[in-house]
N, C-alpha and C positions, 0 to 999 in steps of 0.2 A: 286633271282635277283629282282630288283628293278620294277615294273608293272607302266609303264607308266598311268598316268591317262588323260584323254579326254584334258583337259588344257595342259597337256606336248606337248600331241599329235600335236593340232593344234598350239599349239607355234612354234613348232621346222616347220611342213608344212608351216606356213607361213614366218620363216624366208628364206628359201629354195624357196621360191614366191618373195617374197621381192629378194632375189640374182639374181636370175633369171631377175629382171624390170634392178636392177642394171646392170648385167653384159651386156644383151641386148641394150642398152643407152652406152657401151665401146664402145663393138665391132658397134656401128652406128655412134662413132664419138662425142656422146653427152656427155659423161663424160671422160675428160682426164685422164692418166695415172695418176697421183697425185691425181686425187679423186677419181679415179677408189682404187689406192691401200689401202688406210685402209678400204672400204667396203670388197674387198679381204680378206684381214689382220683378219677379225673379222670373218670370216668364214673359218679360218685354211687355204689361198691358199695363198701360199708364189711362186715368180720367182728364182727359183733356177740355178744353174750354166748355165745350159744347154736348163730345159724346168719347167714348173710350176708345182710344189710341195702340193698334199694335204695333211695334218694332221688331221686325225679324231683322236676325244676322245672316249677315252675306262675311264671312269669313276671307278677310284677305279680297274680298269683291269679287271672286269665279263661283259662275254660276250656273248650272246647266240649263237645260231646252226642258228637263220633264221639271225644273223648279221655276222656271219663266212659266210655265202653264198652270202652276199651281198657283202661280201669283194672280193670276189673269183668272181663274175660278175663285178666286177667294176675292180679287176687285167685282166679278159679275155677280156673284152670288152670296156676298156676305158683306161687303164695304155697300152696305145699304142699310139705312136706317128705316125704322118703324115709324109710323106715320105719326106715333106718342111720341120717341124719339127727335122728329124734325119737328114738332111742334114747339118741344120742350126749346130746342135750340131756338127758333125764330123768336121765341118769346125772349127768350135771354139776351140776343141781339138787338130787338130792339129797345130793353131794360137798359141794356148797356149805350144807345142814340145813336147806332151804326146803322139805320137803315131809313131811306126815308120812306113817310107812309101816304104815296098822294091821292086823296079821293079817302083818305081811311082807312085804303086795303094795305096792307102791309107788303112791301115786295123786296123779298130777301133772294138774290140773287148769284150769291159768293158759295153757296153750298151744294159744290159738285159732289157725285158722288159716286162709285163704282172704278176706283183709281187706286193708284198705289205712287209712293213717292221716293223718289229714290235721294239719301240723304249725305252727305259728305264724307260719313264714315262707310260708307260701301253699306249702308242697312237699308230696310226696304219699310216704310211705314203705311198705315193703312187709316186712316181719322174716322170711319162712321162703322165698325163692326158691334152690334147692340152685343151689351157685355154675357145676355144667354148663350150667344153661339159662338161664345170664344173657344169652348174647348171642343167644339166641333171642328174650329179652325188650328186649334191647337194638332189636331189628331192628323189633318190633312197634309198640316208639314211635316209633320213626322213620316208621313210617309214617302217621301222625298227628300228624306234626311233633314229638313230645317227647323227651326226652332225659335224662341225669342231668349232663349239662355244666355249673359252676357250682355244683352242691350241698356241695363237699366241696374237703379242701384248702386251703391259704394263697394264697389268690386271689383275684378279686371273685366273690362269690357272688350268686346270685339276687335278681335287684332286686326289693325289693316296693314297696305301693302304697296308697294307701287303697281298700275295698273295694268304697264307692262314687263311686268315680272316675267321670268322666261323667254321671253319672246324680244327682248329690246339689244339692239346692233352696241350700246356702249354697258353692258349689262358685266359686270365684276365676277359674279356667282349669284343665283337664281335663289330670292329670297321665300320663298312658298314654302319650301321643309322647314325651311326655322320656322316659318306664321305658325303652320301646322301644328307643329314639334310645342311651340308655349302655347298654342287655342287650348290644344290635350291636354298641358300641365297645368294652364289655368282655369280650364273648365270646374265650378266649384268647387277649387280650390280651402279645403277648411280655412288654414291660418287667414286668408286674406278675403275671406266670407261677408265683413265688416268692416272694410279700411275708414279711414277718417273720411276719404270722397273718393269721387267714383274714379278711376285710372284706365289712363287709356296708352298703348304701347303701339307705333308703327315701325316698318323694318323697309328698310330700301338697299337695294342689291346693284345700282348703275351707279355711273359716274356724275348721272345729273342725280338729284335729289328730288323727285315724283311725288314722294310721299307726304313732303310738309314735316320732318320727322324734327326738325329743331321747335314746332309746335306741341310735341306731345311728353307728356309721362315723362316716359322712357322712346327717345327714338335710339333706332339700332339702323348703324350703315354698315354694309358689309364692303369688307377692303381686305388686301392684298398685302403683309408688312414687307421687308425688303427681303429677306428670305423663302418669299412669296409661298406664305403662309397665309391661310385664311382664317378671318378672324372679324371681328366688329367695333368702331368707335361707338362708343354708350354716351348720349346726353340724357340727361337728367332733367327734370324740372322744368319743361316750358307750360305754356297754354294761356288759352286767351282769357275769356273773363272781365272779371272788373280790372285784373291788373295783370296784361298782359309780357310775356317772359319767354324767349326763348333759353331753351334747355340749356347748361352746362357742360361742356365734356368733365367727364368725370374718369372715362378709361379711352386715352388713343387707341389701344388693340387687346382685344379680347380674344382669346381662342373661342374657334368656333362649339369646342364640344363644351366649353367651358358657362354657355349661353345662359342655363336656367340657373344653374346655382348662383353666378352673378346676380340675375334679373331679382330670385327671389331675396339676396341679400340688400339688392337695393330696395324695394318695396314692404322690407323689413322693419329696415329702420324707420323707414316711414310711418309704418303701423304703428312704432314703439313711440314714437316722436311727433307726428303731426297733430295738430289740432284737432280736437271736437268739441270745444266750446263755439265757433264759430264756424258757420258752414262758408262763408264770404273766406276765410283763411286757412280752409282744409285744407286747398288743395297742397301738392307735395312743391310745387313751384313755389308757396310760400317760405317750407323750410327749407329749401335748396336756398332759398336767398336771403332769408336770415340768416342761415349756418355757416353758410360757404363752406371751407376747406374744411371744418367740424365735419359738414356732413359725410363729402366724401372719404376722410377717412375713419368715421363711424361705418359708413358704409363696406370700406378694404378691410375691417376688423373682423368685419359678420362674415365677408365673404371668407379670409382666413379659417376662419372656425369652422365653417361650413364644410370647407376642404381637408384642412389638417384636423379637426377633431370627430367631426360626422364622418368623414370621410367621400366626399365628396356626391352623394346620392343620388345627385341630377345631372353629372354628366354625360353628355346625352354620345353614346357609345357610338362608333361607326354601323355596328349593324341595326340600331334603332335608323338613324338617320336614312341610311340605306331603302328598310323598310316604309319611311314614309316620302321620301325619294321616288320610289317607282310607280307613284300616284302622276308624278309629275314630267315624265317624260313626253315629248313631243307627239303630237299624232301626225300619222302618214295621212297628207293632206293631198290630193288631187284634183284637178278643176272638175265641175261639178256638169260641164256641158255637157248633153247628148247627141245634139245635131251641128254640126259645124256651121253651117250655113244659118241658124238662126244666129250663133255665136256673132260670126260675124256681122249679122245686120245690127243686131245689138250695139259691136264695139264700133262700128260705123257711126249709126246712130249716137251712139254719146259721146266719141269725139267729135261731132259734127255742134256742139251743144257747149256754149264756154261756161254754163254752170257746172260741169262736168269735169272740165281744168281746172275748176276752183274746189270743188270737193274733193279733190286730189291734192290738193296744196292743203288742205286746212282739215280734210276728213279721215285723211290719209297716215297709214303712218309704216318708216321703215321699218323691216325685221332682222333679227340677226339669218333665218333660213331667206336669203334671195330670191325665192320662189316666191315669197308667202309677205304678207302684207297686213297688217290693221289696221280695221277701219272701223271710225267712231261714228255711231247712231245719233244723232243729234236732236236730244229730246227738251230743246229751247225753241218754241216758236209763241207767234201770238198767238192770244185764245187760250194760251195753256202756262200754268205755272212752271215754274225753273222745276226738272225733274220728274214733274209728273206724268203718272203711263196710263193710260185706260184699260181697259182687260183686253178692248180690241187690240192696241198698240203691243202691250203683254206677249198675246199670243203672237202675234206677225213678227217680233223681237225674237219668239221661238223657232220660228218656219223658217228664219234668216239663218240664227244660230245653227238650225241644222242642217240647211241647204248650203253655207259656205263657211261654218265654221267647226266644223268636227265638233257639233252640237254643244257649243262653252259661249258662253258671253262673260263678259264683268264690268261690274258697276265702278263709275271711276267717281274717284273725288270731286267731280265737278257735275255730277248729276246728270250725267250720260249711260251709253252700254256701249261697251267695246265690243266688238267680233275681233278675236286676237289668231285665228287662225285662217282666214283668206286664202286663195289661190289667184295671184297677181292676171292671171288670166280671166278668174270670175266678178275682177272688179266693174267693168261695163255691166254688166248681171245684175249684180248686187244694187249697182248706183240706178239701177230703171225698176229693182223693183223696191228699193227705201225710198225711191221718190216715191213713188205712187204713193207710199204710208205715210210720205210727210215726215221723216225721219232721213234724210240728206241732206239738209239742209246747211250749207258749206259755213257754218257761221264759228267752228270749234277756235276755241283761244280768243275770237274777236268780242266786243262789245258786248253783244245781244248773247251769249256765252254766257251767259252772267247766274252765278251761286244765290241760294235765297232758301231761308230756312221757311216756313209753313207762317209763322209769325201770330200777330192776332187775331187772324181767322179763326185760329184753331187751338194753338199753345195758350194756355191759362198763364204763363210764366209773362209773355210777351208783352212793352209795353206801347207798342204800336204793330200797326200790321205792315209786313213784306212784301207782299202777293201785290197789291193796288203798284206800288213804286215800282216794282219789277216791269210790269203790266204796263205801264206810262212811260218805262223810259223804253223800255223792247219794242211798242208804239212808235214811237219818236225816232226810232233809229230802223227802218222797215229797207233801207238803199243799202244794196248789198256794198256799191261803189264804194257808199259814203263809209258803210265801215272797213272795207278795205284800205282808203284811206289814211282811216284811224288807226288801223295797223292793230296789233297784240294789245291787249290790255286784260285785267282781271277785275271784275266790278263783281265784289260781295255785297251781302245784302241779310243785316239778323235787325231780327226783332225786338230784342233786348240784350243788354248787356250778356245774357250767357252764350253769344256766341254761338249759336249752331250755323249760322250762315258766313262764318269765318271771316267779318268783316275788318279785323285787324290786318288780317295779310294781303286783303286788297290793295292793288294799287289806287280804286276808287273803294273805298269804304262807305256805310250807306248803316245805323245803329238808329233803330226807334228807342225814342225817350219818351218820360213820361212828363207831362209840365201844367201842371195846372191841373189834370186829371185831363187832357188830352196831348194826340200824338204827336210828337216833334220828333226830328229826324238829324242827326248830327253827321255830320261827312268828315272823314280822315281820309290824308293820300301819304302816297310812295310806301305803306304795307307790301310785304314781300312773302312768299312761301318758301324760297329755297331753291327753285326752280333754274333752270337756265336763262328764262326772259326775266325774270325777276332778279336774280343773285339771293346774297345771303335773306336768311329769314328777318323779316324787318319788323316791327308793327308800325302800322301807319300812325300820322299826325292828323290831331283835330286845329280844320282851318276856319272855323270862328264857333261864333252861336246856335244854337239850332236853329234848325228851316225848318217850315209848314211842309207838310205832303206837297202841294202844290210848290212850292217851292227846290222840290229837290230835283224834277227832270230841268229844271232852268240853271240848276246851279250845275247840273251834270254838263251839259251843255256847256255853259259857259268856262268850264277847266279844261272841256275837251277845246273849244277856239284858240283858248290859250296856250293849249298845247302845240296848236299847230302854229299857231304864231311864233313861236319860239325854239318850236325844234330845226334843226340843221341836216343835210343829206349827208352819212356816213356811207363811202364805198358802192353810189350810185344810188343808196336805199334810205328813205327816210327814219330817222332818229324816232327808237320805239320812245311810248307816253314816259315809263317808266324812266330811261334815260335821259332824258330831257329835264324831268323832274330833279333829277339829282344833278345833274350838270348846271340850273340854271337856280335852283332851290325852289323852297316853297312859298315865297313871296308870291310874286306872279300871280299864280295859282288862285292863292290865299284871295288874293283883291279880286281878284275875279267871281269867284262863288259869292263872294261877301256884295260886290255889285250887281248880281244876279237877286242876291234875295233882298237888296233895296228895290228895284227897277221891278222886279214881282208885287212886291207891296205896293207902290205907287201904280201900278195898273188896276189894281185892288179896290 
């Protein structure tokens, strides 16, 4: 991981001084609500439906064991509201006819609290911190380097990363010093302090595509030219939204030292050029696809001048890289046993155990060191939203961290924690005691896997809630068999059109609408991220009208029959959702959900 140095250190502590002057001058009347909110704003603290919202960055998603415990003191100790707080909220909920009240008492149910959530882009969010102890919370991450810098706002936000950066057997070159190398360059960045909308950049360094990068900004793949030269293909312009887009290549091969000055020529012209008459058309996906070729060679013009007239100012030298490089070498990993003889009763005991071969199939993952192994935390079960950790889970996420993973976790794109440093001999270990925590749970990539942004519960933006549908169809599918079965699949799940729960790239797609002034729920399939079980980045198709809440585990249901109806055995293995889909198209499918949400009605 990345070792803060003395300058990091007190940068981040004095921003966290600085919040604290600001927020003190709120709450005394001295700074209004409108100038109080983008000093807010710039330090990750949004006003959410209910109560005020923080967003910390997990940078590239590594995270250490003493920043898992700080997360887990700040869910136990400050993701709690004030009893004015939950009052204010219930009232609001039930103003709004989400709650029913039988007998006249009111019973509001949906508002847990002492958690942290872990979100798509590798950040960590927090819904009930009362906005006095923000900068008390502010100070605490500071002292374990974190911060909300970056999460929020029309600015470069949070770089991410493939999850197995470093550590992955088809891995090209090791994307973490580049994440690094631009978080530094564009950490408050003056020129782009302001952009038209908020941007967001990912980097992926393997052969498969982990990151989603044809979804973002700017993604960056790092590759090999023929002269086996390192360097990066640059897209430009994708993202979801109301009008979803993947990125443009815009440069086959970049040199690698050549990264910032490029990234900021393109983000340039953006500035100079994208909208802000309309927030729905800020984004730079709009002008990459009005411009086309315009843009990018507006873009090779800046980046010329940048080099040949500036003289090229941000290229990032071998002894910069070098220097943030040796954050990121391997650590000397050892199996963690002391007694052999418990050892063994251990790996006895869990091979003895076939949920044990399935968490090794599905939890499992190979490394490029043969020794050494990672293994994904599986924070999808029932009872608990997609992602979310409790302070108990928090810390026991630590005590693993340190007990089998040379004290690193990281948060992946799908609202999990990796342990990316294993000892192939400590995985019996591991798997007896993530069971007991209820985090082994063999279900990674399958069904119950499934993405889901916070939604209506809690997002003011949202125009239905995610949580309930996640909850009903994770219900519905509790046979480990049956999703094995169903084999791979990606089911997102966002609350509104903006897309936090990435339901474009879903293979099931899963969007609250708003209709009539209540919630309806629209379904898209064959969405892709980029992925190996996926292929190219796709956005899914809408297969009819909206469905009712109640309406959507039945139509899920009824795509997945279909699925199996339809699919064929390739090379002894069943035909994953995805491929079947494309092989056979979306008719099928289509009549199927569409017969689900008549046969709902009519039981109705």
């Amino acid at each position: 991981m990345y070792q803060y140095t003395e300058f990091d250190k007190a940068f981040v502590r004095a921003r966290a001084a600085q919040y604290r002057d600001q927020l003190e001058r709120h709450l005394a009347g001295q700074l209004g609500a409108d100038e109080f909110r983008p000093l807010r704003l710039q330090n990750g603290w949004y006003v959410q439906r209910y109560a005020p919202m923080l967003r910390v960055a997990v940078p590239y998603g590594e995270i250490s064991s003493a920043q898992l415990r700080a997360l887990a003191t700040i869910a136990r100790d400050y993701d709690q509201p004030t009893p004015e707080l939950l009052r204010e909220a219930q009232e609001k909920q039930l103003a709004l006819g989400e709650v029913p009240v039988p007998g006249g008492t009111p019973v509001v149910t949906r508002f847990k609290t002492g958690y942290g959530h872990f979100t798509t882009r590798t950040n960590v969010q927090f819904n009930w911190i009362p906005l006095d102890k923000s900068a008390d919370v502010m100070e605490l991450l500071a002292s374990v380097n974190m911060h909300g810098i970056q999460t929020s706002g029309n600015a470069i936000r949070n770089i991410t990363a493939d999850e197995l950066a470093g550590i992955a057997p088809d891995e090209i070159a090791d994307p973490r010093p580049f994440a690094e190398i631009l978080r530094q360059w564009s950490t408050l960045h003056p020129e782009f302090a302001f952009l038209p909308r908020k941007f967001k950049i990912a980097l992926n360094g393997a052969l498969e595509d982990r990151a989603a990068t044809g979804w973002y900004d700017i993604g960056l793949q790092l590759l090999r030219n023929e002269a086996g030269e390192l360097g990066f293909r640059v897209q430009v312009g994708g993202g979801m939204g109301r009008t979803p887009i993947i990125g443009s290549v815009v440069r086959e091969f970049l040199p690698w030292d050549q990264l910032l000055n490029y990234v900021e020529a393109a983000i340039r012209v953006y500035n100079q050029y994208g909208r802000r008459d309309n927030a729905w058309k800020a984004r730079i996906k709009i002008l990459v696809k009005a411009e086309g070729q315009r843009y990018i060679d507006q873009v090779e013009a800046e980046y010329r001048r940048i080099v040949e007239v500036d003289g090229a100012p941000h290229t990032i030298t071998q002894a910069e890289f070098d220097r943030v490089a040796v954050s990121f070498v391997a650590p000397r990993v050892q199996p963690s046993r002391k007694d052999a003889r418990v050892h063994e009763i251990l790996r006895a005991d869990a091979e003895a155990d076939p949920l044990y071969d399935r968490w090794l199939q599905r939890n499992v993952h190979e490394h490029r060191d043969p020794q050494l192994r990672a293994v994904t935390l599986s924070f999808k079960r029932l009872g608990q939203a997609p992602g979310d950790a409790d302070a108990a889970q928090l810390d026991a996420a630590a005590e693993l961290a340190d007990r089998y993973s040379a004290g690193e976790a990281r948060v992946t794109h799908e609202q999990n924690l990796l342990l990316p440093w294993v000892h192939q001999d400590d995985l019996p270990e591991l798997w007896a005691a993530a069971r007991k925590l209820g985090l082994a749970k063999p279900n990674i990539g399958l069904l119950t896997d499934m993405i889901a942004c916070p939604g209506g519960d809690f997002c003011s933006l949202a125009n239905a809630r995610s949580l309930p549908i996640a909850e009903a169809i994770t219900q519905r599918y509790q046979d480990l068999d049956e999703l094995y079965d169903i084999g791979e699949i990606d089911l997102h799940i966002s609350g509104c059109i903006n897309s936090c729960g990435h339901h474009h790239s879903g293979h099931i797609g899963i969007l609250g609408v708003d209709k009539d002034g209540k919630e309806w729920y629209q379904v898209t399939l064959g969405g892709a991220d980029g992925s190996h079980l996926s292929g190219p980045a796709t956005p899914g198709k809408v297969v009819g009208p909206s469905f009712s809440a109640a309406e959507v585990p039945e139509v899920v249901e009824a795509v997945l029959e279909a699925y199996r109806r339809q699919r064929v055995s390739v090379d002894g293995k069943a035909e994953t959702f995805i491929a079947t889909l494309r092989r056979v198209g979306l008719e099928p499918f289509k009549a199927a959900a569409n017969a689900a949400r008549f046969t709902e009605r009519e039981a109705a």
